[in-house]
C-alpha positions as CSV (number, residue, x, y, z in Angstrom):
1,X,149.1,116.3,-107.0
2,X,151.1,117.0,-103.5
3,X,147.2,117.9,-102.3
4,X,145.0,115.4,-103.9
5,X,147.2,113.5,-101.6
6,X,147.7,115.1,-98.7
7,X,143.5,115.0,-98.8
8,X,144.0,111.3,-99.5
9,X,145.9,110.6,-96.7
10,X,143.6,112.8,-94.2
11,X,140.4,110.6,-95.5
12,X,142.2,108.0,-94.5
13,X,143.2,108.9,-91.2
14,X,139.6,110.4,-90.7
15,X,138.1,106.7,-91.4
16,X,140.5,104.9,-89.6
17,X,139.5,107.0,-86.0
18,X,136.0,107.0,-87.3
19,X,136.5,102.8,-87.4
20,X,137.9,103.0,-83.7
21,X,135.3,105.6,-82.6
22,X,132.3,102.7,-83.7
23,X,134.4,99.7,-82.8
24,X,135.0,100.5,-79.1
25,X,131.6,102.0,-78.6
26,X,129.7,98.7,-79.7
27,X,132.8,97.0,-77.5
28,X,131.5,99.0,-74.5
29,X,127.8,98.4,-75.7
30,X,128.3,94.5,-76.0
31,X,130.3,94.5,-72.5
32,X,127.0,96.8,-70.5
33,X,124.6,94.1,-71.8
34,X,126.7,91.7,-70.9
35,X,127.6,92.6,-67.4
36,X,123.6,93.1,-67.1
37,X,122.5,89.6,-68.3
38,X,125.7,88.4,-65.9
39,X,124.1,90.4,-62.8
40,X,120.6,89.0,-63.4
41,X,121.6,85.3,-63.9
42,X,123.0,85.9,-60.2
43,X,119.8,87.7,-59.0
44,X,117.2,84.7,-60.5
45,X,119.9,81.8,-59.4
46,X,119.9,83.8,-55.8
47,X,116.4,83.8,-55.7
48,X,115.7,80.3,-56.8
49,X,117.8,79.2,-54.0
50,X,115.9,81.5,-51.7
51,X,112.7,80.3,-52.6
52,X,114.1,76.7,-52.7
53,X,114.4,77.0,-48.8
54,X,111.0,78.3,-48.2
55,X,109.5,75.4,-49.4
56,X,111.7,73.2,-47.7
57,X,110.4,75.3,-44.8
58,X,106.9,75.2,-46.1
59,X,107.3,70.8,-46.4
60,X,108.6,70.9,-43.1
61,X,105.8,72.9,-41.0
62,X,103.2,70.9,-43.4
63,X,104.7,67.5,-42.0
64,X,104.8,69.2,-38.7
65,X,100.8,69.5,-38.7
66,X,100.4,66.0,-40.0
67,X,102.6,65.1,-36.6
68,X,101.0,67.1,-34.5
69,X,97.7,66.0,-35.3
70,X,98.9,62.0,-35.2
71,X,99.5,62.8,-31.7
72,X,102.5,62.3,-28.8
73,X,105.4,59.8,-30.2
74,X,105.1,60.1,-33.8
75,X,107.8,61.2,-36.4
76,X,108.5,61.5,-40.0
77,X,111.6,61.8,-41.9
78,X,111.7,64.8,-44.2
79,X,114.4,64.3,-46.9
80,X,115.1,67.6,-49.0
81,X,117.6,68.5,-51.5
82,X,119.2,72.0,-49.2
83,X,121.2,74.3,-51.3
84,X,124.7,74.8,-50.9
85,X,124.0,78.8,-50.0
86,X,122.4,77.7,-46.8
87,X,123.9,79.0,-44.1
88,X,122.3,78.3,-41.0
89,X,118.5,76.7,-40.5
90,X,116.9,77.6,-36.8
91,X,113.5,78.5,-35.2
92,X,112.3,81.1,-33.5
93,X,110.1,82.0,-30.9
94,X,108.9,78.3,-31.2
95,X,106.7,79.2,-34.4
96,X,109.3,80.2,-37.0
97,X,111.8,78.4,-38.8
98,X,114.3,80.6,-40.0
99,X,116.8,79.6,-43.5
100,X,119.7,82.0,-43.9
101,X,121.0,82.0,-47.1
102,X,124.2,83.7,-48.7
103,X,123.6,86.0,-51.8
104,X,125.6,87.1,-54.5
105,X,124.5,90.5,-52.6
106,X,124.7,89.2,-48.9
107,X,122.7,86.9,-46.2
108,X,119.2,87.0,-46.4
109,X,116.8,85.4,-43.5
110,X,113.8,83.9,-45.1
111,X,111.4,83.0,-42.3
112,X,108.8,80.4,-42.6
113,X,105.8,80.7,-40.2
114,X,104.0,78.2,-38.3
115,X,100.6,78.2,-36.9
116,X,101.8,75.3,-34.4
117,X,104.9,75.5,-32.0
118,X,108.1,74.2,-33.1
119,X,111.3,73.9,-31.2
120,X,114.8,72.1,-32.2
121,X,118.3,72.8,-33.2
122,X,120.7,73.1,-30.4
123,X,118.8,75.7,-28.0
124,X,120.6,78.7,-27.5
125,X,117.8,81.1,-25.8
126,X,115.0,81.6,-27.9
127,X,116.9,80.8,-30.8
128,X,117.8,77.3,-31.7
129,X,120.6,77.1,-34.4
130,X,121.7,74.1,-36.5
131,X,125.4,75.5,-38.3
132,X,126.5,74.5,-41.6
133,X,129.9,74.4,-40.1
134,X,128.6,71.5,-37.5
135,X,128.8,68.1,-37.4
136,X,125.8,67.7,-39.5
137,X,126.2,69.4,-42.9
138,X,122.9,70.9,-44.1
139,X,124.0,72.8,-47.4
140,X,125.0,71.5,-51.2
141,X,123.0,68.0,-50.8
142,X,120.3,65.9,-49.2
143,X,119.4,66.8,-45.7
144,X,117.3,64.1,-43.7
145,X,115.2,66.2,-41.1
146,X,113.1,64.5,-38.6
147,X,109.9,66.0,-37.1
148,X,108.8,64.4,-34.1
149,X,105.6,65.3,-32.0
150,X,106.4,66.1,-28.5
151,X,103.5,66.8,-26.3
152,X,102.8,70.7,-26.4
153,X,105.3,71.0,-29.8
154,X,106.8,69.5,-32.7
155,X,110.7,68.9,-32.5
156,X,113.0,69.4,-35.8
157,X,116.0,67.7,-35.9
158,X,118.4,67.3,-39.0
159,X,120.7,63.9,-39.3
């Protein structure tokens, strides 16, 4: 009888590693796919907001055309819901305007081009910057932007 048990006892011992053996690899199985769905609810939220500033960009040079062709002295407010991730909104080389946004995986520039020239935004050089850390807040809510014909360009200002 001393070895029916001593067989007994060893089954035992064998199922109970065997049961920790399966249980922790489905825990590390359920925590991969987990971590993966996690990282690509970052990536698609990141790249909604992304693509959330190009068309603000894109309603912006579209009102700038309409301005442009109305002629010297005439404006339109542009309100848009900006994302909080928006760092900094400036043109460039008075026919891009530029959205820097902050990703899970680090800033990305998305440009915006424009067939007509467009200037604003505290000119600094070529670049003219409008900060999320001025006086005019342009992330995490509604953002009134004016576009105002000037002559030769369009002038974007945010209030």
């Amino acid at each position: 009888m001393t070895v029916r048990n001593g067989v007994r006892r060893a089954r035992r011992g064998q199922s109970g590693i065997e049961f920790l053996a399966v249980t922790g690899i489905g825990m590390l199985l359920l925590l991969s796919v987990s971590f993966l769905l996690l990282s690509d609810s970052r990536s698609s939220r990141d790249r909604a907001e992304v693509q959330q500033a190009e068309q603000i960009g894109s309603e912006l040079l579209s009102q700038a055309r309409v301005v442009a062709a109305q002629g010297r002295n005439s404006w339109v407010t542009v309100e848009a819901q900006v994302p909080s991730s928006v760092d900094a909104i400036y043109t460039v080389e008075n026919n891009t305007i530029v959205f820097d946004v902050m990703t899970s995986s680090g800033l990305v520039s998305q440009p915006v081009f424009s067939l007509i020239p467009v200037s604003g935004w505290y000119g600094i050089g070529q670049k003219m910057y409008l900060y999320n850390s001025s006086s005019t807040t342009i992330g995490g809510g509604v953002t009134r932007f004016t576009v105002a014909a000037n002559g030769t360009a369009v002038i974007l200002s945010a209030q």
